[in-house]
DRENPA-910897 format. One record per residue: x, y, z of N, C-alpha, C, CB in turn; residue number from 1. Coordinates in nm, 3 decimals, padded with zeros to 5 digits, always signed. Glycine has a CB too. Example, Ala and Ser with C-alpha at 12.3 -4.5 7.8 and 13.67 -1.06 7.14 Angstrom:
// DRENPA-910897
+---------+---------+---------+---------+---------+---------+---------+---------+---------+---------+---------+---------+-----+
:      nX :      nY :      nZ :     caX :     caY :     caZ :      cX :      cY :      cZ :     cbX :     cbY :     cbZ :   i :
+---------+---------+---------+---------+---------+---------+---------+---------+---------+---------+---------+---------+-----+
: +01.319 : -00.569 : +00.780 : +01.230 : -00.450 : +00.780 : +01.320 : -00.330 : +00.780 : +01.131 : -00.447 : +00.905 :   1 :
: +01.285 : -00.225 : +00.708 : +01.367 : -00.106 : +00.714 : +01.290 : +00.003 : +00.787 : +01.408 : -00.060 : +00.572 :   2 :
+---------+---------+---------+---------+---------+---------+---------+---------+---------+---------+---------+---------+-----+
// end
This chain:
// DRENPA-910897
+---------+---------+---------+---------+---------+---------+---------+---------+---------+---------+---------+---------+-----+
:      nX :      nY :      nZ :     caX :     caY :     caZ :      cX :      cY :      cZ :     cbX :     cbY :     cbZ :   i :
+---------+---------+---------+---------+---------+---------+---------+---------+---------+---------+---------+---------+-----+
: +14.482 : -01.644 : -18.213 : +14.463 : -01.704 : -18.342 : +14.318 : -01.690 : -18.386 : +14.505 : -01.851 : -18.338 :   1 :
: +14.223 : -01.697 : -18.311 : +14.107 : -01.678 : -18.331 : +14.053 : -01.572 : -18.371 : +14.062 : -01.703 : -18.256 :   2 :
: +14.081 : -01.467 : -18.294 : +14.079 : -01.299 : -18.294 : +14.136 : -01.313 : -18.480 : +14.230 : -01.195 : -18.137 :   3 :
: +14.281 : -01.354 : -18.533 : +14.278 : -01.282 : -18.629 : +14.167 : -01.376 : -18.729 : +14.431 : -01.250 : -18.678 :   4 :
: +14.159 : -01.514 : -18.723 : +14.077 : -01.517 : -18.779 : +13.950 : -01.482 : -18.830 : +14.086 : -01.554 : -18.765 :   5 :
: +13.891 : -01.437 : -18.685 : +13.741 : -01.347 : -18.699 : +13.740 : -01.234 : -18.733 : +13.665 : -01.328 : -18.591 :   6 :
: +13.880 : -01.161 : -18.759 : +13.930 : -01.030 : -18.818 : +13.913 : -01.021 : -19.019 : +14.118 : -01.026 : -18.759 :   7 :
: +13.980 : -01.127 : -19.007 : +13.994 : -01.165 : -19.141 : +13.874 : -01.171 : -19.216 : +14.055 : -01.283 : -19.148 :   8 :
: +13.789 : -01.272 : -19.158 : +13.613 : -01.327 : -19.213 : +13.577 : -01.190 : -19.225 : +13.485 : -01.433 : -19.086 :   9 :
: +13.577 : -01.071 : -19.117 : +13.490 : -00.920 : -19.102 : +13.544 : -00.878 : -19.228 : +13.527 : -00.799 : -18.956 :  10 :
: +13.677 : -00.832 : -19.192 : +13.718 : -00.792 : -19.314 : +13.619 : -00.814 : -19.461 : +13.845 : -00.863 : -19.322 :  11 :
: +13.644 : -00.930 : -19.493 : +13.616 : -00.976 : -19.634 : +13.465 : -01.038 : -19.650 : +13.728 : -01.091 : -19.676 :  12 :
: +13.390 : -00.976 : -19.534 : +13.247 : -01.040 : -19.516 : +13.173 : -00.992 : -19.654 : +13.160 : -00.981 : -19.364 :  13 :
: +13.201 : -00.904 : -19.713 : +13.130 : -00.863 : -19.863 : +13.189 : -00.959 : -19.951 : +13.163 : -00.700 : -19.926 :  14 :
: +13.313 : -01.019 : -19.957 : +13.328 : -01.105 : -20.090 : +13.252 : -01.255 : -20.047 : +13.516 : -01.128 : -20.139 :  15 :
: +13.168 : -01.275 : -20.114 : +13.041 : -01.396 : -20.081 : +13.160 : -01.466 : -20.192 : +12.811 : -01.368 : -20.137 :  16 :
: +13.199 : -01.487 : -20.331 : +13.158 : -01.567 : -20.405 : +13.292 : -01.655 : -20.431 : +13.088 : -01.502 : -20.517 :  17 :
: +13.379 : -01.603 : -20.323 : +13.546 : -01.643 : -20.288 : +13.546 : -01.776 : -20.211 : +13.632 : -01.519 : -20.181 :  18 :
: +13.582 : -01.876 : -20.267 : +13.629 : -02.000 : -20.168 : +13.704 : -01.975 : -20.088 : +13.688 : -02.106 : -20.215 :  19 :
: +13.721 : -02.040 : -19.975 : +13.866 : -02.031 : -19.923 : +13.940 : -02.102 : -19.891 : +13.884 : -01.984 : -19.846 :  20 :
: +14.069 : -02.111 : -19.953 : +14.161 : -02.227 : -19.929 : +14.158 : -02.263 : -19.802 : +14.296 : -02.204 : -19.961 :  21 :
: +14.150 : -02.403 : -19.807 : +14.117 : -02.486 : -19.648 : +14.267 : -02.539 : -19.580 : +14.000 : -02.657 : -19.677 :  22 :
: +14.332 : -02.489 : -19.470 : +14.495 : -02.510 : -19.443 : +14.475 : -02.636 : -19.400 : +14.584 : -02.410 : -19.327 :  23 :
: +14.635 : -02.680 : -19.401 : +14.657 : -02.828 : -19.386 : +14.602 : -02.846 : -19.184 : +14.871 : -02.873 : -19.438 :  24 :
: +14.681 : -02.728 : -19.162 : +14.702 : -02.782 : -19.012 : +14.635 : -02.780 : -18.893 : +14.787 : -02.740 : -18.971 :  25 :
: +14.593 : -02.870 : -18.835 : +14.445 : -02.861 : -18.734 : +14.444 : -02.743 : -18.653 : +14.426 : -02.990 : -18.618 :  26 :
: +14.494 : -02.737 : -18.611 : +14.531 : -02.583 : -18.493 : +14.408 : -02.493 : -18.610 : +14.784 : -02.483 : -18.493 :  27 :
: +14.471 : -02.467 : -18.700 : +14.474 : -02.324 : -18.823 : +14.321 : -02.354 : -18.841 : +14.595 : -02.337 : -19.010 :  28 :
: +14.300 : -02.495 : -18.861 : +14.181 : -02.528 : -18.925 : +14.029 : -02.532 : -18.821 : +14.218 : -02.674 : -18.990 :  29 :
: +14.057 : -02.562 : -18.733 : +13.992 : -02.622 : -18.598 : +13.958 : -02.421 : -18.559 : +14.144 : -02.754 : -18.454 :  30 :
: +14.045 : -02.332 : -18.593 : +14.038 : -02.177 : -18.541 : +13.968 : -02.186 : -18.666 : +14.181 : -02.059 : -18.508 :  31 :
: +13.930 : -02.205 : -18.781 : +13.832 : -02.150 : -18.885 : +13.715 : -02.212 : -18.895 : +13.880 : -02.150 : -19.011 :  32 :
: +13.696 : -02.333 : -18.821 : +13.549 : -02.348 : -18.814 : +13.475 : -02.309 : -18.712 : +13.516 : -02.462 : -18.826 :  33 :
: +13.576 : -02.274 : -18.586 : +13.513 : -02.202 : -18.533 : +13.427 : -02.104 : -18.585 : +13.576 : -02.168 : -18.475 :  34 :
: +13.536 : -01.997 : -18.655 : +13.509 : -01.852 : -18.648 : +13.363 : -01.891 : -18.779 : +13.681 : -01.722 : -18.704 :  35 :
: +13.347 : -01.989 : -18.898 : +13.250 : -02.004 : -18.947 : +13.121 : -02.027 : -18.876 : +13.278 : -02.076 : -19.014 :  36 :
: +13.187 : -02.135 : -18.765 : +13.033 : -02.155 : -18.716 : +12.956 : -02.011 : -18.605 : +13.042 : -02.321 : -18.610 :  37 :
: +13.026 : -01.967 : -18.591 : +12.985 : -01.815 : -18.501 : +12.931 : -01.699 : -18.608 : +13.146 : -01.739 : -18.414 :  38 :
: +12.991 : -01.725 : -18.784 : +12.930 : -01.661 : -18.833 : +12.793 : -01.706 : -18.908 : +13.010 : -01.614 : -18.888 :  39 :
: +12.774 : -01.805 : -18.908 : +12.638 : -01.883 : -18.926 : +12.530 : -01.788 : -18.801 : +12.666 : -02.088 : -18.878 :  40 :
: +12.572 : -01.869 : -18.641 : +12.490 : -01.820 : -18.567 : +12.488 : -01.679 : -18.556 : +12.501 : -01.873 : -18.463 :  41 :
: +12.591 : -01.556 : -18.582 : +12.554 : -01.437 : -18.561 : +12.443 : -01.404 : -18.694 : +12.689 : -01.346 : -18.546 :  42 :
: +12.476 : -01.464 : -18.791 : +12.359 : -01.452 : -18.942 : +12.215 : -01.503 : -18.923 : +12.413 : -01.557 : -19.082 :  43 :
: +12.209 : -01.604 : -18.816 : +12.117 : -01.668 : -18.786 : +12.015 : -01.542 : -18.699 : +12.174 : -01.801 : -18.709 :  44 :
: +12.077 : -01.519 : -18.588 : +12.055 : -01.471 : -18.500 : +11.950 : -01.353 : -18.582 : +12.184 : -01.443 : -18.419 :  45 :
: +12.051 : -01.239 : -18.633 : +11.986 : -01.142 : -18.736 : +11.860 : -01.167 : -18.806 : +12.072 : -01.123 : -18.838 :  46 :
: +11.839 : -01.316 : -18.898 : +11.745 : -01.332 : -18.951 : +11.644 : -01.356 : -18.871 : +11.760 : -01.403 : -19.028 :  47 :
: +11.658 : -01.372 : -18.737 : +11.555 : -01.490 : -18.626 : +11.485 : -01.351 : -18.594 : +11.645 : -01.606 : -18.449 :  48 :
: +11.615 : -01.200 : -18.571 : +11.524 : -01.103 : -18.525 : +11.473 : -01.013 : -18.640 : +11.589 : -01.022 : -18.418 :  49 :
: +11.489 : -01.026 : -18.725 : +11.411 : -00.929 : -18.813 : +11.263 : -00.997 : -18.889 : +11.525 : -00.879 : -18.938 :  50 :
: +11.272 : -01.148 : -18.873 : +11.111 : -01.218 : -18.835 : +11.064 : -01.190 : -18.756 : +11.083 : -01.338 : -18.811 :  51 :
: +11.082 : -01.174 : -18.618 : +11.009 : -01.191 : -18.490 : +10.947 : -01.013 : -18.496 : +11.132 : -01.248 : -18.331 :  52 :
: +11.046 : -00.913 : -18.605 : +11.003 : -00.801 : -18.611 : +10.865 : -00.795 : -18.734 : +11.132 : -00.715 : -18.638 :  53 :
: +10.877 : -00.891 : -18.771 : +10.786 : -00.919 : -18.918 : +10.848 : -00.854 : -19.042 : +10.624 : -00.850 : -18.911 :  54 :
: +10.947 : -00.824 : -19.055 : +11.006 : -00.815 : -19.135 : +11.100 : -00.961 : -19.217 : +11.060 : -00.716 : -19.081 :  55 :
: +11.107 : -00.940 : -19.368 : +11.198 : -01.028 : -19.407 : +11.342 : -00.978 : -19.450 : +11.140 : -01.094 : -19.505 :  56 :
: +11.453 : -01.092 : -19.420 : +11.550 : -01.012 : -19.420 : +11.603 : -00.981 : -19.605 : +11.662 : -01.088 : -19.314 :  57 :
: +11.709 : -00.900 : -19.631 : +11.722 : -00.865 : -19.726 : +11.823 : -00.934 : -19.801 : +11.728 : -00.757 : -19.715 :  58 :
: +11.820 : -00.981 : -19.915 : +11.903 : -01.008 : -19.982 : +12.041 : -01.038 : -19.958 : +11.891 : -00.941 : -20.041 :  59 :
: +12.134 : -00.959 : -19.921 : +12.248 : -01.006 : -19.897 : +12.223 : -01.064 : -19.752 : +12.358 : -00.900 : -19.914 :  60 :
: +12.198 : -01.033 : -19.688 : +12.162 : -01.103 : -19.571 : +12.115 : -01.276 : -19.605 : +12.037 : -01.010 : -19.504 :  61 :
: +12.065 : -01.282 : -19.686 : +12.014 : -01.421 : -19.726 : +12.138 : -01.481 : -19.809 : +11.864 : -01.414 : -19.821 :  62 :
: +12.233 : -01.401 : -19.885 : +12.321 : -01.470 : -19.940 : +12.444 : -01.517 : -19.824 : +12.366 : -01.384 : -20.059 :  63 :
: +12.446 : -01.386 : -19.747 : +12.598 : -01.439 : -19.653 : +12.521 : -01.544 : -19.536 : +12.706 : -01.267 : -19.546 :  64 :
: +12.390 : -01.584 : -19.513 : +12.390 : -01.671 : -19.436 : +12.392 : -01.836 : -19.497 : +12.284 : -01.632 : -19.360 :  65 :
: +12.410 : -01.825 : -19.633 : +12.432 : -01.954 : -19.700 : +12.553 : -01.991 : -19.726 : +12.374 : -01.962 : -19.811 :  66 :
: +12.602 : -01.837 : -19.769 : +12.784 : -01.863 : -19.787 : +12.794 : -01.898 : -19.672 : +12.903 : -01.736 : -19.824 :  67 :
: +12.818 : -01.844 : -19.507 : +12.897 : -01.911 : -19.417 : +12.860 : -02.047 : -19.389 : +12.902 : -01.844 : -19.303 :  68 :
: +12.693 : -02.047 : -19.420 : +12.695 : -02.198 : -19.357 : +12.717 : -02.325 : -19.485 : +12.525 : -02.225 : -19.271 :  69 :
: +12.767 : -02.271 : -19.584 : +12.848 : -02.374 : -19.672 : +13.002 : -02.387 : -19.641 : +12.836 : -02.330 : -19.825 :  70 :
: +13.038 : -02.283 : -19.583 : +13.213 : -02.262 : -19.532 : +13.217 : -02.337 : -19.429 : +13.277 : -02.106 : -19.483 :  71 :
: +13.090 : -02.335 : -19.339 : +13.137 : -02.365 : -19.179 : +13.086 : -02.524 : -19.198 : +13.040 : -02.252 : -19.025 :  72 :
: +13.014 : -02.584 : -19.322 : +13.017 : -02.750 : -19.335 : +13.121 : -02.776 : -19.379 : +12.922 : -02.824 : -19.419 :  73 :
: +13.196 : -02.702 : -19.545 : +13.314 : -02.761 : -19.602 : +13.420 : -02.710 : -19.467 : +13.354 : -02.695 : -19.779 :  74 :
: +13.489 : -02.659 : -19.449 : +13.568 : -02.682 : -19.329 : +13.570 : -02.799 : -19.192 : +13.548 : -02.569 : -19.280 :  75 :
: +13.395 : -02.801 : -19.155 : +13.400 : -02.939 : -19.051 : +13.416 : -03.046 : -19.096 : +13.294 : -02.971 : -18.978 :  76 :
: +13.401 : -03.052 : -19.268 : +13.442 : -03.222 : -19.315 : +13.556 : -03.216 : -19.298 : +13.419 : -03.287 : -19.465 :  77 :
: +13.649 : -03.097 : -19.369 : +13.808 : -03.143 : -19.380 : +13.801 : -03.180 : -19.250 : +13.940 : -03.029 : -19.422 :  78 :
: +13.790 : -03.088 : -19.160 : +13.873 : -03.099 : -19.009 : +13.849 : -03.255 : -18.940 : +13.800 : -02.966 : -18.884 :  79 :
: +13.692 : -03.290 : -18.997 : +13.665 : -03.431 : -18.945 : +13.774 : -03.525 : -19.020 : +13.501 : -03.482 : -18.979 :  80 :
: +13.791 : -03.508 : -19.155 : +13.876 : -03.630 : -19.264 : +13.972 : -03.556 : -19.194 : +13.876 : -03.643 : -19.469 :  81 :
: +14.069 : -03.505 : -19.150 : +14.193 : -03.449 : -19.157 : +14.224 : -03.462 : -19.041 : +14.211 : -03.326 : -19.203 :  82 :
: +14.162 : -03.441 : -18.943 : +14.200 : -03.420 : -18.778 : +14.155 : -03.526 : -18.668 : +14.131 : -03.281 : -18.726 :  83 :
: +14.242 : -03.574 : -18.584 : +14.168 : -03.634 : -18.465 : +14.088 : -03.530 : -18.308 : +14.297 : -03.735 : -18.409 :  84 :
: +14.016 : -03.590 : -18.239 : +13.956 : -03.550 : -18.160 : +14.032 : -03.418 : -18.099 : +13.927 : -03.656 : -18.084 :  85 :
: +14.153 : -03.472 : -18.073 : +14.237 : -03.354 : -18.001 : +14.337 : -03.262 : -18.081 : +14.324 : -03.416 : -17.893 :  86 :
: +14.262 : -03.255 : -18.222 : +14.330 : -03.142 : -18.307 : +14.449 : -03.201 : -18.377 : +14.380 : -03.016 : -18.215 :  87 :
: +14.483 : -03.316 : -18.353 : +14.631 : -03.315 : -18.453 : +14.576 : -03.443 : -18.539 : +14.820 : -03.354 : -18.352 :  88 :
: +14.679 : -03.429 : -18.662 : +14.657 : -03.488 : -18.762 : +14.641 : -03.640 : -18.760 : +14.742 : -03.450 : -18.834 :  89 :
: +14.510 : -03.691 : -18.872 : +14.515 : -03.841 : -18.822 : +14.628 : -03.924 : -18.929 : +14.338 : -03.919 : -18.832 :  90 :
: +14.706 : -03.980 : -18.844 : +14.808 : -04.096 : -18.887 : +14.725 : -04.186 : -19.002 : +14.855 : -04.203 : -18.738 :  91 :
+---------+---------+---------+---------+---------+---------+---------+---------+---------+---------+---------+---------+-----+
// end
């Protein structure tokens, strides 16, 4: 489940300006903040080394590390309002 999710994000890593519908069900949801928060830190990562090279990074690079890390907060609220500790829905 993960795999296709992180398939999916690659895929469509050029469309920045696309929301994405947030699924009802923790399983589904709990696999997409993952795969957001891994794309934060792999964006992170990139920008950390192209400073340490003295370089600044470029433009889209600066846009997709804001898009994911606005995806990978709106997703951890739902999952927090929506989900209990162990993934299933709160009563």
């Amino acid at each position: 489940m993960h795999r296709l999710a992180a398939l999916i994000v690659f895929a469509s890593s050029t469309i920045f300006a696309e929301e994405r519908p947030i699924p009802e069900d923790c399983e589904v949801l709990e696999g997409w903040v993952t795969v957001w928060i891994d794309q934060v830190r792999q964006a992170r990562e990139k920008i950390i080394n192209l400073k340490m090279d003295g370089q600044e990074p470029d433009g889209e690079l600066s846009r997709k590390f804001e898009y994911v890390t606005y995806e990978s907060e709106r997703f951890s609220v739902a999952f927090e309002e929506r989900c209990d500790s162990q993934g299933a829905m709160k009563r």
